[in-house]
C-alpha positions as CSV (number, residue, x, y, z in Angstrom):
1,X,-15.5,15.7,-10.5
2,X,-16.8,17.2,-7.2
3,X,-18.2,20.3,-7.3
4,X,-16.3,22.8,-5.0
5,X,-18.3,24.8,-2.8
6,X,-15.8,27.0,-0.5
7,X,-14.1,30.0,-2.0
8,X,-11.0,29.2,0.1
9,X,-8.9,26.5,-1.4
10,X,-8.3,24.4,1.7
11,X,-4.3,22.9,1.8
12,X,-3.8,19.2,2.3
13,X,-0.6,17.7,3.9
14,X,-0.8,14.4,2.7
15,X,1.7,11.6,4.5
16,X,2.6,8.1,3.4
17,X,4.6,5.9,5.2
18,X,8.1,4.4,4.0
19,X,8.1,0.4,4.2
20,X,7.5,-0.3,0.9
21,X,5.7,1.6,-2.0
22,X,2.1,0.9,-1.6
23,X,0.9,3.6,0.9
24,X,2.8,6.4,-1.6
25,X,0.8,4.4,-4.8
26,X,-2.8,4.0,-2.8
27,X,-2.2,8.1,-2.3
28,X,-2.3,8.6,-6.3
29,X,-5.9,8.2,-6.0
30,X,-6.9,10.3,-3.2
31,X,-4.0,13.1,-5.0
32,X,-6.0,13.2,-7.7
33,X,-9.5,13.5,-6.3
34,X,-8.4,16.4,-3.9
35,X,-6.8,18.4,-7.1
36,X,-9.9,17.9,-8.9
37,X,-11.7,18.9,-6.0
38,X,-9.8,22.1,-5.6
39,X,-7.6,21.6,-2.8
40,X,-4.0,22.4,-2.8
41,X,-1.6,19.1,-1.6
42,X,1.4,19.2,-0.1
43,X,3.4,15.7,-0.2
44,X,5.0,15.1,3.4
45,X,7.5,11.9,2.5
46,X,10.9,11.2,2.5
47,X,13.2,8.1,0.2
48,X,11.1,6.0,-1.9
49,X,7.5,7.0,-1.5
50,X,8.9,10.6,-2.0
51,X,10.6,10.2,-5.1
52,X,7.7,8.4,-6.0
53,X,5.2,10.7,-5.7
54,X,7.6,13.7,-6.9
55,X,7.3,11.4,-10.1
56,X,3.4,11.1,-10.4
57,X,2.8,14.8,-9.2
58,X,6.2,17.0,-10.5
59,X,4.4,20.4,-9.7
60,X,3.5,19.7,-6.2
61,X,5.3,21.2,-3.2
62,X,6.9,18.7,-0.9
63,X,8.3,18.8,2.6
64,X,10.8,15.7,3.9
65,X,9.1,13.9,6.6
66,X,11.7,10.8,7.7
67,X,10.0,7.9,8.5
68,X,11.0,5.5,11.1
69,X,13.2,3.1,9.7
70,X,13.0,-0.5,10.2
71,X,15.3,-3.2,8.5
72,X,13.7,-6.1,8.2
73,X,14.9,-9.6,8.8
74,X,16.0,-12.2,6.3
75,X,14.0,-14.9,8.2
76,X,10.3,-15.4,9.6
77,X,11.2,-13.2,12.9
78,X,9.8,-10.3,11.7
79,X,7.2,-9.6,14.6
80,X,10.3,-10.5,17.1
81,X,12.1,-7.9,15.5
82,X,9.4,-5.3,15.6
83,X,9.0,-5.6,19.4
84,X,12.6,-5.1,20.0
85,X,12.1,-2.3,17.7
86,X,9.1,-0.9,19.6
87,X,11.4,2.0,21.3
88,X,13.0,3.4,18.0
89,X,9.4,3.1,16.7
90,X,7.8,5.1,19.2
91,X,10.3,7.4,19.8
92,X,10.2,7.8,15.7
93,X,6.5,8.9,16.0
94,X,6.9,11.1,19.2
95,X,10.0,12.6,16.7
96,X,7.2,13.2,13.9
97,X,4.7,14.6,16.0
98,X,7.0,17.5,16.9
99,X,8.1,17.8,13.4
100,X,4.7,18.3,12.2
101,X,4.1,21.0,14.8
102,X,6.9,23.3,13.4
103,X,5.5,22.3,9.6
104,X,1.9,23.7,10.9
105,X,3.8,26.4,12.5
106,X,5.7,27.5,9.0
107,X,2.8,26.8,6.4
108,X,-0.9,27.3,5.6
109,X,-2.0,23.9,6.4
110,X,-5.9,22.8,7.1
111,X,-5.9,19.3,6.5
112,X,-3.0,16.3,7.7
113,X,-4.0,13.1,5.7
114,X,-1.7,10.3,7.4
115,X,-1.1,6.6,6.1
116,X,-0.1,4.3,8.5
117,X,2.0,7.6,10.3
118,X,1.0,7.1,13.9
119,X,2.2,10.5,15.2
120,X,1.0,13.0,12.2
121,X,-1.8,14.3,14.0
122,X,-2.8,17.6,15.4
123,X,-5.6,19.5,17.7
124,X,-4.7,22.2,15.8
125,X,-5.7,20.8,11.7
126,X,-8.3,18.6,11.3
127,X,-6.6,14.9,10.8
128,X,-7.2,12.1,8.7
129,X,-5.6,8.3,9.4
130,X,-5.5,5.8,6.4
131,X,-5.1,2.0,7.6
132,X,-6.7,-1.3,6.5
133,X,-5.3,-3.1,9.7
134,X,-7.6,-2.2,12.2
135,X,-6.9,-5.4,14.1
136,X,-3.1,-6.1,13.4
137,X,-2.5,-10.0,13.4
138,X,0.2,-11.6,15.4
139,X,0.8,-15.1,15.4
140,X,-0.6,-17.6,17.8
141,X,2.3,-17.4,20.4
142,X,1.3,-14.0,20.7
143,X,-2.1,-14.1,21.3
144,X,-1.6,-13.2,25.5
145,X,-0.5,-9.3,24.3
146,X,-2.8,-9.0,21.0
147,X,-5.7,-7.6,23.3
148,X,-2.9,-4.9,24.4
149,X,-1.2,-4.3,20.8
150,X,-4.7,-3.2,19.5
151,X,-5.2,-1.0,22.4
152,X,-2.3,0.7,21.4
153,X,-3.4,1.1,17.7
154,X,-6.8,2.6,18.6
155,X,-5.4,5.1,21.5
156,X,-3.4,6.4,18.2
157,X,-6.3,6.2,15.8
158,X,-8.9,8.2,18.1
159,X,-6.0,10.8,18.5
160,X,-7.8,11.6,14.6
161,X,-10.6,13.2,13.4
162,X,-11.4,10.4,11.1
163,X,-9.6,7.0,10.1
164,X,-10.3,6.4,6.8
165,X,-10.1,2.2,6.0
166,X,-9.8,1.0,2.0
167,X,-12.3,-1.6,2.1
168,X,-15.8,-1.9,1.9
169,X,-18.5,-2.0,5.2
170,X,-20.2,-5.0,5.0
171,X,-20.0,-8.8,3.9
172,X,-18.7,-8.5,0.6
173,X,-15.2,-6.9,1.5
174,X,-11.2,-8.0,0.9
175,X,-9.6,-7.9,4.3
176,X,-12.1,-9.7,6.4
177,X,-10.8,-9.5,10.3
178,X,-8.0,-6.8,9.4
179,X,-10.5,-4.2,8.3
180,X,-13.8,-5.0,10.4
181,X,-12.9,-6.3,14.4
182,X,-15.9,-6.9,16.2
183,X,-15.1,-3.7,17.8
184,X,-13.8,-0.5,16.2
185,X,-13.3,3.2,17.2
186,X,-16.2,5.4,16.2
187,X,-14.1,7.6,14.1
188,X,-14.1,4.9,11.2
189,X,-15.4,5.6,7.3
190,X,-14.6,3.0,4.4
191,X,-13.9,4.4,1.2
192,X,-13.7,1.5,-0.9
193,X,-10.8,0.3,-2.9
194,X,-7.8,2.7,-3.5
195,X,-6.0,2.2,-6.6
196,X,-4.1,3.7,-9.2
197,X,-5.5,1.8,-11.8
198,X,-7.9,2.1,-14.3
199,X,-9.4,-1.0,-16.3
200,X,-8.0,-0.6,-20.2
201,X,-8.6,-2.0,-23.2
202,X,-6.0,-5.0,-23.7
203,X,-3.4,-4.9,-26.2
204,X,-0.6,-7.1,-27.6
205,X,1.2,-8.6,-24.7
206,X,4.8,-8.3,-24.4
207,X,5.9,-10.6,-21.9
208,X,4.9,-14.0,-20.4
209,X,5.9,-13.0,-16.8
210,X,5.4,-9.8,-14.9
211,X,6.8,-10.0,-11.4
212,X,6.7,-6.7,-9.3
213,X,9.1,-6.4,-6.3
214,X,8.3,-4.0,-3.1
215,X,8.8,-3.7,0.2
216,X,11.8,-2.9,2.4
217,X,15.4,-4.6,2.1
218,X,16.7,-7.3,2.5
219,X,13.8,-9.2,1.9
220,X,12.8,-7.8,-1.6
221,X,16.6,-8.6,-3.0
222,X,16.0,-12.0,-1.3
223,X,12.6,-12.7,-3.5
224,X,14.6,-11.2,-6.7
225,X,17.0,-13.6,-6.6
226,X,14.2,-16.4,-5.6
227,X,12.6,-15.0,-8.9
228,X,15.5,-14.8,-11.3
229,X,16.9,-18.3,-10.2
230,X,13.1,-19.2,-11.2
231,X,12.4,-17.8,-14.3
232,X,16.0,-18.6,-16.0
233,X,14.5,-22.3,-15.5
234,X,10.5,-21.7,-17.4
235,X,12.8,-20.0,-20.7
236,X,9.0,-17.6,-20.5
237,X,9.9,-13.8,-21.5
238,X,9.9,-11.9,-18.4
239,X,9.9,-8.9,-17.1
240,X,11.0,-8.1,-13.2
241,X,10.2,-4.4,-12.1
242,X,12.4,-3.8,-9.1
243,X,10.9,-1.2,-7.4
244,X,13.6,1.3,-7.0
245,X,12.0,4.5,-8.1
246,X,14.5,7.4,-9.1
247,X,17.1,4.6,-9.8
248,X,18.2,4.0,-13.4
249,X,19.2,0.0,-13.7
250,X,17.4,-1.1,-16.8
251,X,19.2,-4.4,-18.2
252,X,19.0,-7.8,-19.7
253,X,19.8,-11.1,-18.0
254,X,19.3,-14.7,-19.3
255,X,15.7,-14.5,-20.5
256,X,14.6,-11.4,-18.4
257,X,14.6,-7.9,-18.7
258,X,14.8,-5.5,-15.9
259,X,13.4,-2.2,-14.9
260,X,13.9,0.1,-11.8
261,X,10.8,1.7,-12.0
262,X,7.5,2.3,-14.5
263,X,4.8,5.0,-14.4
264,X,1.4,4.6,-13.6
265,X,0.3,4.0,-17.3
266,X,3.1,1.7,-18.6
267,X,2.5,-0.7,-15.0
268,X,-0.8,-0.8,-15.3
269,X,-0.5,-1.7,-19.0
270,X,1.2,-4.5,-18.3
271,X,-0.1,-5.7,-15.3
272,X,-3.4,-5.6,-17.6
273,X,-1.5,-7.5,-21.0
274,X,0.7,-9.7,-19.5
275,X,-0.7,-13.7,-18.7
276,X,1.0,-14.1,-15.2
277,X,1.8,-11.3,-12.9
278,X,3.9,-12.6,-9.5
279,X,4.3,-9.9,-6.3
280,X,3.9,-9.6,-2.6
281,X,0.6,-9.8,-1.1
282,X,0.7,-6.7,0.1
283,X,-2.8,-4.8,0.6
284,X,-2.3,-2.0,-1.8
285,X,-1.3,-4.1,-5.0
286,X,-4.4,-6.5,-4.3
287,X,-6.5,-3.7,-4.3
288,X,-4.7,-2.8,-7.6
289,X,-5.2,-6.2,-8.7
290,X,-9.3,-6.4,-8.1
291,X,-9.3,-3.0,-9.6
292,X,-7.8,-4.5,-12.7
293,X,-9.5,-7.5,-12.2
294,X,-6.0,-9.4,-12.8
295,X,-5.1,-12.8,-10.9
296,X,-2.0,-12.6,-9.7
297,X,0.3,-15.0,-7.9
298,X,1.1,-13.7,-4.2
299,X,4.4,-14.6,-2.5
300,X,4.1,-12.8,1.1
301,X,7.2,-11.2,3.1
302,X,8.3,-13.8,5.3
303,X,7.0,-13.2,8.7
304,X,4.9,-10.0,8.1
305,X,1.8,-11.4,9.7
306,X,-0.7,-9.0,7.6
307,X,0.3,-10.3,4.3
308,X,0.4,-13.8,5.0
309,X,-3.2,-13.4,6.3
310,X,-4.2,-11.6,3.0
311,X,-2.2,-14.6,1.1
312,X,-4.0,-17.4,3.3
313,X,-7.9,-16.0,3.6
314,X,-7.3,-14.8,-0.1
315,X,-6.4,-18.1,-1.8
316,X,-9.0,-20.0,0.6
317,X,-11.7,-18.0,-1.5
318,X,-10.0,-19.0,-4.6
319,X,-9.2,-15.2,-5.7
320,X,-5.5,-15.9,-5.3
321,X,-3.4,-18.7,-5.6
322,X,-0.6,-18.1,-3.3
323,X,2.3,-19.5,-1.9
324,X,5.1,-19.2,0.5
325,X,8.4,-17.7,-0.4
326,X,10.9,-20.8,0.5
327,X,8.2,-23.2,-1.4
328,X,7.9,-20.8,-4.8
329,X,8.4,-23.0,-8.1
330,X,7.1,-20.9,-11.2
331,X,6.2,-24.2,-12.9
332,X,3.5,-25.0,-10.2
333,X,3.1,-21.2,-9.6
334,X,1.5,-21.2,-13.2
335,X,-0.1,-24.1,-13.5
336,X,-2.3,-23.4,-10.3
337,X,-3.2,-20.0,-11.1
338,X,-5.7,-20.9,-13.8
339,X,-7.8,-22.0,-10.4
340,X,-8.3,-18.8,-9.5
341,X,-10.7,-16.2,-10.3
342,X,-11.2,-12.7,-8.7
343,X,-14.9,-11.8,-8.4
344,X,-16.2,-9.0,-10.3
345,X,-16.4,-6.4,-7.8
346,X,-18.1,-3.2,-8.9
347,X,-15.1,-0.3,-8.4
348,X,-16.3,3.0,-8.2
349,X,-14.8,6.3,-6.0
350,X,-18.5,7.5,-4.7
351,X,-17.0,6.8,-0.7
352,X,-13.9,8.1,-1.5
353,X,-15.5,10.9,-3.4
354,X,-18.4,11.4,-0.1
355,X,-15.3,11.6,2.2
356,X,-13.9,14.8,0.3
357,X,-16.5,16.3,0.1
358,X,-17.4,16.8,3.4
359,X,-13.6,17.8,3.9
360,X,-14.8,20.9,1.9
361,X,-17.4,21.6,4.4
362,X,-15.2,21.2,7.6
């Protein structure tokens, strides 16, 4: 625990963004490190992240901060579809720009902590960005305006006091490109791996198959019906976690149980007992994954551009075995992952840790 050395307890705001669950669960972390450390946190979410979060932290205050919202595609046109987008997302983070100035306006706020929220910053409060995509990927066809998109994302990040990235400086990191560009804004700090996770003592298994759904519709009911039409064929005991928290749906079907939603413990539990685990390769369950130090098979979002490079660069190290979401056959799935071994990487919070630290100081 950090020591605390101001007699005023300093307020956090602290912001994930809604596409998915994994900015809300890579927050736990830093939650829990600012309570310890004295400060007072506010959560600023709305939907699934918010319900989330109201479930890890019941007796913290929360305000409702919409996010932009973005359906995504059932094909690969994902990056089409977020340039058409572009207007409703910028006006979205204009939008919560001015709603943060009335929420510093109405409460005792020192400190905005923003993940992946382009427009939560303030001269006012001293501001805080959380992304691992300093350089966002496009794909080839793109390559003309990619100069331009990243000139975009670091007029936003330098609007901060700091940009906090979840990797580690150096050669031995997890993102490669997406967290270290040749050139970065000045206001960077890595703080390690965030996860919820701790490493446990293994138990009894009770299932053959874990498969953990995320991310926006339609594509997450697309890759649950992928998985069920899947599983029902291996006869394996599985269990799908849907990811629909504050939604009661637990069933049976076939050879496969269902669940809307599990805390902390329970997931990690099982992420930790079961033989194969199967989810998107989204950035925040790999880092939960190393943490664990858990191989995992990644199916990425079709067309989401950052996970497939996390899936690609990940299974060329042999740390994943991955595989596209049309091609998925659990058969293969399982016999490839015993290829695969994540390395021993030594998790600790020390960064994270140094980071709040000084946010006592400021």
């Amino acid at each position: 625990m950090i020591s605390i050395i101001s007699n005023k307890s300093k307020t956090v705001l602290i912001c994930p963004l809604n596409w998915g669950l994994g900015h809300a669960s890579r927050n736990v972390i830093i939650i829990k490190k600012l309570l310890d450390s004295g400060f007072k946190v506010i959560i600023g979410a709305d939907k699934a992240p918010l319900l989330f979060l109201q479930a890890e932290f019941p007796e913290l205050p929360f305000i409702k901060i919409p996010s932009v919202e973005i359906k995504y595609p059932k094909g690969k046109r994902m990056v089409l579809k977020m340039l058409f987008s572009m207007p409703k997302i910028l006006y979205g983070i204009v939008n919560e720009h001015k709603q943060l100035k009335k929420i510093l306006a109405n409460n005792d706020v020192d400190i905005v902590i923003s993940d992946n929220r382009y427009g939560l910053w303030s001269k006012n409060v001293y501001s805080i960005f959380i992304t691992h995509q300093l350089e966002i990927q496009l794909p080839e066809w793109m390559n003309p305006i990619k100069y331009f998109v990243n000139k975009i994302n670091y007029w936003f990040i330098r609007k901060y006091n700091l940009c906090w990235v979840p990797d580690f400086l150096g050669n031995n990191n997890v993102a490669e490109v997406l967290s270290h560009p040749k050139n970065m804004p000045k206001n960077i700090r890595y703080v390690g791996l965030l996860s919820r996770f701790k490493r446990i003592e293994l138990q009894e298994k009770k299932y053959d198959i874990l498969a953990i759904l995320s991310g926006p519709e339609p594509q997450r009911s697309v890759f649950e019906q992928i998985l069920i039409k899947e599983l029902k064929t291996c006869k394996l005991k599985a269990l799908i976690v849907q990811g629909k928290p504050g939604i009661l749906s637990d069933y049976n079907k076939y050879n496969i149980d269902f669940v809307s939603h599990l805390s902390t413990e329970n997931l990690g539990q099982l992420i930790s007992t079961t033989p194969v685990v199967i989810s998107r390769s989204g950035y925040s369950s790999i880092m939960d994954y190393i943490s664990l130090k858990k191989n995992a098979i990644l199916v990425p979002t079709p067309g989401q551009t950052e996970q497939e490079y996390l899936a690609k660069i990940l299974k060329e190290k042999y740390w994943f075995y991955s595989v596209n979401q049309n091609e998925f056959n659990i058969k293969t799935a399982i016999k490839q992952l015993t290829s695969y071994q994540i390395p021993d990487f030594k998790i600790n919070s020390s960064l994270l840790e140094k980071e709040i630290e000084n946010l006592l100081k400021i």
